[in-house]
C-alpha positions in Angstrom: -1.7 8.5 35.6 -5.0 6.6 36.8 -6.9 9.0 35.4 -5.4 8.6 32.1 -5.8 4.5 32.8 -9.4 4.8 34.1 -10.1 7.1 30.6 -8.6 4.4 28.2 -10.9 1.8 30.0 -14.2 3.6 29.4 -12.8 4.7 26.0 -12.6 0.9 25.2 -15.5 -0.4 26.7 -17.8 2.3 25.2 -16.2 1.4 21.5 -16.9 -2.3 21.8 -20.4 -1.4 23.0 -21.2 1.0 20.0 -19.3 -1.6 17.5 -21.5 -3.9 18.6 -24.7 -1.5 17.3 -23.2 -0.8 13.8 -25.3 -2.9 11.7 -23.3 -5.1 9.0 -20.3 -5.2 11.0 -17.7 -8.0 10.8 -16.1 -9.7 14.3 -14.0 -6.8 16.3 -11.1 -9.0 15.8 -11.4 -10.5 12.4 -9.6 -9.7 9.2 -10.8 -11.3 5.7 -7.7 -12.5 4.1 -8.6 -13.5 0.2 -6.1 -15.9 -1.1 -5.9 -16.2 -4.9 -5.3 -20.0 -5.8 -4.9 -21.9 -9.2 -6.3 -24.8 -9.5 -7.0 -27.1 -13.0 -5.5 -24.0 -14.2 -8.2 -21.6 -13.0 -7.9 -18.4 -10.6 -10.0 -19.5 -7.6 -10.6 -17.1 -4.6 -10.4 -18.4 -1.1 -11.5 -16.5 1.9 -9.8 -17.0 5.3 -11.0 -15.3 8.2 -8.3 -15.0 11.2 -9.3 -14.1 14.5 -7.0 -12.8 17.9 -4.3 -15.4 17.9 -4.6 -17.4 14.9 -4.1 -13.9 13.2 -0.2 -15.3 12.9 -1.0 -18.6 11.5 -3.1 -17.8 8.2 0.0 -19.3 6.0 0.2 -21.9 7.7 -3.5 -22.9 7.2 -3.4 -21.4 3.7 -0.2 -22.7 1.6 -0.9 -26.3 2.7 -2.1 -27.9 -1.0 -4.3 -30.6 1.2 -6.0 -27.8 3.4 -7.7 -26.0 0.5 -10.1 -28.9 -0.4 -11.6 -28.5 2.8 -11.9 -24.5 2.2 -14.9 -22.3 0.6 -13.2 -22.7 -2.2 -15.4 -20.1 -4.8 -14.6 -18.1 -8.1 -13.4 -14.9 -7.2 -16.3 -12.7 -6.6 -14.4 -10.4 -4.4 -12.7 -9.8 -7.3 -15.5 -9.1 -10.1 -17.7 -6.2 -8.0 -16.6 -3.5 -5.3 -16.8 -4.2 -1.9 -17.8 -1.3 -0.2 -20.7 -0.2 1.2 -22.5 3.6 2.1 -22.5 4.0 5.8 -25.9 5.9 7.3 -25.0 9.0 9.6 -25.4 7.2 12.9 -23.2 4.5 11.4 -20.6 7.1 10.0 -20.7 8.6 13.8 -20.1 5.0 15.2 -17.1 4.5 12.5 -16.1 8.1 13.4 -15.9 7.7 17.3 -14.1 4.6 17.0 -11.5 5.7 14.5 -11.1 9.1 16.6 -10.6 6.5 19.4 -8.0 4.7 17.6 -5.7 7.9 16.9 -5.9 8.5 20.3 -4.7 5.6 21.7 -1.8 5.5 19.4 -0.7 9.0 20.3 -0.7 7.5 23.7 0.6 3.7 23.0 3.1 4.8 21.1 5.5 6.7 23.0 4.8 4.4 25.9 5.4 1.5 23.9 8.7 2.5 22.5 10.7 4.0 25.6 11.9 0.6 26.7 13.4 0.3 23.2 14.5 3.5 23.3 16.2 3.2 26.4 17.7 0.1 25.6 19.5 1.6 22.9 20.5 4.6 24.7 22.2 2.8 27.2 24.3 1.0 24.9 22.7 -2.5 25.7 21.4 -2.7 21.8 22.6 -1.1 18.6 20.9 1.1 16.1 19.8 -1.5 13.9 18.5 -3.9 16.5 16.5 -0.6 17.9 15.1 0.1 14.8 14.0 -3.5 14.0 12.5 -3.8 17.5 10.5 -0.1 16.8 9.4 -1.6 13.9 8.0 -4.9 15.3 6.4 -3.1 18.5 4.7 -0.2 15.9 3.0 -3.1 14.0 1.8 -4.8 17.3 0.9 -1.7 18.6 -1.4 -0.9 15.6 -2.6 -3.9 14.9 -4.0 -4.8 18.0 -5.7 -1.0 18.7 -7.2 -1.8 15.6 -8.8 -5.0 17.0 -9.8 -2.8 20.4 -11.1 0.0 18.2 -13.1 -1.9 14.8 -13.0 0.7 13.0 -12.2 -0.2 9.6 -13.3 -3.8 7.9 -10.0 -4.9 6.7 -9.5 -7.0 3.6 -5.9 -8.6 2.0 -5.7 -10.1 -1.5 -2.8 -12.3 -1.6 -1.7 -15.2 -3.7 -0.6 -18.3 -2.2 2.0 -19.1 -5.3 4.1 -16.1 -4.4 7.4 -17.0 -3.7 8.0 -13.9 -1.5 5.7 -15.3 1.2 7.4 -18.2 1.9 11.1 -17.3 0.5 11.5 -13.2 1.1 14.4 -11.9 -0.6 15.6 -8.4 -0.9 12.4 -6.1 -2.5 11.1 -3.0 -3.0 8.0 -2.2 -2.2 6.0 0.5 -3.9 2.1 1.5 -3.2 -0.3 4.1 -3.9 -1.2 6.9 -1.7 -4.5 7.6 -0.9 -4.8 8.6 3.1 -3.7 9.7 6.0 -4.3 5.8 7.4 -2.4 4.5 4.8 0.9 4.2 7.3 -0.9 3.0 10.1 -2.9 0.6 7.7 0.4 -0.9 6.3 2.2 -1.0 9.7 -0.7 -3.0 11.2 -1.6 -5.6 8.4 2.0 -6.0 7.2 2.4 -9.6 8.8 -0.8 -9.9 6.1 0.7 -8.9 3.6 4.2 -9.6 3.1 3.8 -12.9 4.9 5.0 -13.8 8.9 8.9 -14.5 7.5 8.7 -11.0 6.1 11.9 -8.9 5.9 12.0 -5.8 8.3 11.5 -2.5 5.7 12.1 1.2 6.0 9.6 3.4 4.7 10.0 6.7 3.0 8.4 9.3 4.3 8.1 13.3 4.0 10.0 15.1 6.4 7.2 17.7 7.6 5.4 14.8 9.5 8.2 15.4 11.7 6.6 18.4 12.8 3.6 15.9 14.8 5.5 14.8 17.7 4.0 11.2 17.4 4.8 10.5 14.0 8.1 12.2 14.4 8.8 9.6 17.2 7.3 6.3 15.0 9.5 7.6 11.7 12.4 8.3 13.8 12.8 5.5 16.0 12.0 2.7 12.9 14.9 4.5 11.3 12.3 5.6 8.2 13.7 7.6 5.4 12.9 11.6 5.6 12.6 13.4 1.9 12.4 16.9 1.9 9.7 19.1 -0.4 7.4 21.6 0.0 3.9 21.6 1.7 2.2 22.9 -1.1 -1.4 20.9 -0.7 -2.5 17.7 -2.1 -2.9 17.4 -5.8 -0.4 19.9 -6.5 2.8 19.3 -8.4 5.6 18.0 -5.9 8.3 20.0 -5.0 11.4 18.5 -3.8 14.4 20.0 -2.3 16.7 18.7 -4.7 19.9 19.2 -2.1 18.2 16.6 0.3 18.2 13.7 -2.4 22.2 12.6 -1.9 21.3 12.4 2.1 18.2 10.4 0.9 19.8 7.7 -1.3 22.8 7.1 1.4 20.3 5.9 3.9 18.5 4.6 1.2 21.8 2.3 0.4 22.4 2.1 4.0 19.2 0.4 4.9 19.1 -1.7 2.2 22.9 -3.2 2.9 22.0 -3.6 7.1 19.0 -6.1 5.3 15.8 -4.2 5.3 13.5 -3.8 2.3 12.8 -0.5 1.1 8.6 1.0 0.9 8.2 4.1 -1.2 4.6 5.6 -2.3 5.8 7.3 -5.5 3.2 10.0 -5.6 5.3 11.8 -3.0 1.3 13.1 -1.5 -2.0 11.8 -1.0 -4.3 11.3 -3.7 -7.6 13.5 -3.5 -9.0 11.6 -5.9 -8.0 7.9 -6.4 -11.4 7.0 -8.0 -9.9 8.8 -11.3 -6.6 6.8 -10.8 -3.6 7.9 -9.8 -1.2 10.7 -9.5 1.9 11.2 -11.6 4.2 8.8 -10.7 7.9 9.5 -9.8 10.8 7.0 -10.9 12.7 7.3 -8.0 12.2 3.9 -6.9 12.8 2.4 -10.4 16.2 4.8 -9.7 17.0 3.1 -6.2 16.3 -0.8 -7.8 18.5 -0.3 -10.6 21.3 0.5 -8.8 20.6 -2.1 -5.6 19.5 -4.4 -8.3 16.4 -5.4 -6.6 12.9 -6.2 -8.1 10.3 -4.0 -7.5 6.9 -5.3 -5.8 3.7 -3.4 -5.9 1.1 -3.0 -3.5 -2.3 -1.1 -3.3 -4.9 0.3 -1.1 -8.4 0.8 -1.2 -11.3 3.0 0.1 -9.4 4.5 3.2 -9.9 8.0 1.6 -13.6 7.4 2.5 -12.5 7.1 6.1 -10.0 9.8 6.3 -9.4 12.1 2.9 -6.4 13.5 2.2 -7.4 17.0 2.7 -7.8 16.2 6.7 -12.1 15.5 7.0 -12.7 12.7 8.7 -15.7 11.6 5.8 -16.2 8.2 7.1 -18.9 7.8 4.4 -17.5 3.8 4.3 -15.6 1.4 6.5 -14.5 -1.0 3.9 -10.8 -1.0 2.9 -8.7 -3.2 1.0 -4.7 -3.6 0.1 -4.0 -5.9 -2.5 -0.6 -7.5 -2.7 0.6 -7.9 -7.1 2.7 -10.7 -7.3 5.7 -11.4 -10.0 8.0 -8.7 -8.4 10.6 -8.0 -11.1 13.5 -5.3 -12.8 11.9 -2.9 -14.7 13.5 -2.2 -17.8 13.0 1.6 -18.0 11.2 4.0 -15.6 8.6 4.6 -18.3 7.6 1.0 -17.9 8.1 1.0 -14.2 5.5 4.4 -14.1 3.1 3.1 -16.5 2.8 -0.3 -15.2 2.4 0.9 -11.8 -0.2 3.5 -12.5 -2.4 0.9 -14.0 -2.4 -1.9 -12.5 -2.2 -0.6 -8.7 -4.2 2.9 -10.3 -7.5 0.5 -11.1 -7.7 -1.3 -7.7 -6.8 2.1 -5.8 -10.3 3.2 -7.5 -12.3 0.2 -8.2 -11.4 -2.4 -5.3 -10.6 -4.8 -7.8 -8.4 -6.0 -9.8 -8.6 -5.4 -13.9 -9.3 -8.5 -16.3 -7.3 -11.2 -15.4 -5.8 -11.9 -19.1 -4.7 -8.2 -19.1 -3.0 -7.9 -15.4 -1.0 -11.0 -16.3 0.5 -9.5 -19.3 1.2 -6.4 -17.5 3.2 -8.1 -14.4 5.2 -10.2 -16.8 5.6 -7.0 -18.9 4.5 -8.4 -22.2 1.5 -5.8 -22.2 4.4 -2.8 -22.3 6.0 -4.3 -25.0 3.0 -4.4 -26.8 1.8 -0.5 -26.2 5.7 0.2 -27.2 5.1 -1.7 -30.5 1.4 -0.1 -30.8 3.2 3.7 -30.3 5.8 2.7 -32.7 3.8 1.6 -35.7 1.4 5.0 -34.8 4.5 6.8 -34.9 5.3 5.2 -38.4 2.2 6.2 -39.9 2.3 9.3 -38.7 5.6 9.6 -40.5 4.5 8.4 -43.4 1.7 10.5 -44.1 3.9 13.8 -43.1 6.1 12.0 -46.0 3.2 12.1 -48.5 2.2 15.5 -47.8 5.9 17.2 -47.9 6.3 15.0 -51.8 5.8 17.8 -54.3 3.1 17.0 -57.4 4.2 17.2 -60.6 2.5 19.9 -62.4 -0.4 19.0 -64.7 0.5 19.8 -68.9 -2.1 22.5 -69.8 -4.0 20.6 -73.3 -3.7 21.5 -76.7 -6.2 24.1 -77.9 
């Protein structure tokens, strides 16, 4: 056992000494929140950095009308140009040791971490849903703060301040694109971030060979997180779901969401290999799961963690810049085709660009006026395409041959 302590302390102290030679790198324990504001009825962008305790106090500092006079208070660059930039190879080697580092120390915080929950429960001192809630909290903690020890990554949040479901959170599901093997660990850790510090707990859905890893067989298991069965068939290939596993799926699902959790699905069922062309085909499973709970649906979506960790397994680290960005305007979808479409472009553009589309044009597609208009647009092609099948089918009258 000291030799396991005495290896995590000079595994910590030889991360903070090579973070400290990266050049370009942020504070070890700072994380650039960007909070959207309106203001004489323009889109402003305000950055907030939080550092080691304060981390919990950002809406505090943030929602208060009189505090953002005395803020940077700029138009939103961050959200006109990518914010990434090209690592060298003894940069990428830094980034590389200290994300290896990371991974490490969850596979041994982890277990550690969550016995005493664990034990709790089994001796009948807390119930399942208490032990789950508690899992949850100590996972985020957990990976939050490793990611402070282990600077890895130069995190970024785009939130809006006028969204109801940071200060009032109501009954939501989430839904996010899939681009990494970080992405879990990403969304565990900056979750008080992004769904705000009065956040509901939530239960993610997850596929059931990561049960084969003991570690995240043992974080999915004891968070009470939703297994669904398919085939390991590679990334970019079709999905293949075993269809007899779905009944099992929704009960939990239903289950979860009546104990008072919110729901997190990534509807590509698989990481993307390549989110710079947008994203995968989308499944309608949670457009399926709000319309019965009657829930609104929420989208999130992440940013250049595939040059960090790609989906295939390489540790590229060719970038240490990520971003999640957090849609506002959670609502019903009317039909899964709008729920797909709508997701796939709106979360699809940041997923590859880093930002967000035009603003005139993501409005209209989270208040769902820009679906009504493609459905109008396909309609009228539709009726011309009709109409000219029409002309062509209506037989000519034959020409009267002229008098000689």
């Amino acid at each position: 056992m000291q030799h396991i302590l005495r290896y995590n302390i000079i595994i910590i102290l030889l991360s903070t000494l090579l973070a400290l030679q990266v050049e370009g790198l942020i504070s070890p324990a700072a994380t650039t929140i960007v909070h959207n504001v309106r203001h004489d009825n323009n889109i402003y962008s305000v950055r907030h950095q939080t550092y080691g305790r304060n981390n919990g106090y950002y809406n505090k500092n943030i929602l208060k009308s009189s505090a953002a006079s005395s803020m940077d208070i700029t138009r939103p660059s961050i959200l006109t140009k990518p914010h990434q930039h090209s690592l060298n190879k003894i940069q990428s080697k830094i980034v590389q040791t200290l994300m290896i580092s990371y991974i490490a120390s969850m596979c041994i915080t982890l277990p550690i971490t969550l016995s005493p929950v664990y034990i709790l429960y089994r001796a009948k001192l807390i119930d399942r849903i208490r032990k789950e809630k508690w899992s949850l909290k100590v996972a985020q903690f957990t990976s939050r703060w490793l990611m402070r020890i282990f600077p890895f990554a130069s995190k970024r949040v785009v939130v809006d301040t006028d969204d109801e479901q940071l200060k009032n959170p109501t009954p939501t599901i989430w839904v996010c694109n899939h681009i990494s093997l970080l992405d879990l660990f990403f969304m565990l850790a900056l979750d008080n971030k992004m769904r705000g510090k009065n956040r509901r707990p939530i239960k993610i859905l997850y596929w059931k060979g990561l049960e084969s890893n003991p570690i995240t067989c043992l974080l999915c298991k004891n968070c009470g997180f939703i297994p669904v069965d398919m085939a390991d068939n590679g990334n970019g290939n079709d999905n293949e779901y075993d269809m007899k596993s779905f009944k099992q799926m929704l009960k939990s699902t239903k289950t979860a969401m009546d104990e008072g959790f919110d729901i997190g699905i990534l509807p590509e069922g698989q990481p993307n290999p390549t989110p710079e062309k947008g994203m995968m085909p989308v499944f309608s499973g949670a457009y399926t799961l709000a319309r019965m709970a009657r829930r609104p649906i929420k989208m999130l979506s992440l940013f250049g963690l595939n040059k960090m960790w790609d989906p295939d397994g390489s540790m590229l680290c060719a970038s240490r810049d990520m971003a999640v960005r957090v849609y506002p305007n959670g609502r019903v979808y009317k039909d899964a085709d709008e729920f797909s479409t709508t997701l796939s472009t709106v979360s699809g553009y940041f997923g590859a660009h880093g930002i967000d589309m035009p603003e005139q044009e993501l409005n209209m597609w989270l208040d769902g006026t820009m679906w009504e208009t493609e459905l109008s647009r396909k309609a009228a092609s539709r009726l011309d395409i009709e109409n000219v099948e029409t002309e062509n089918k209506t037989p000519t009258s034959p020409s009267t041959p002229k008098a000689t």
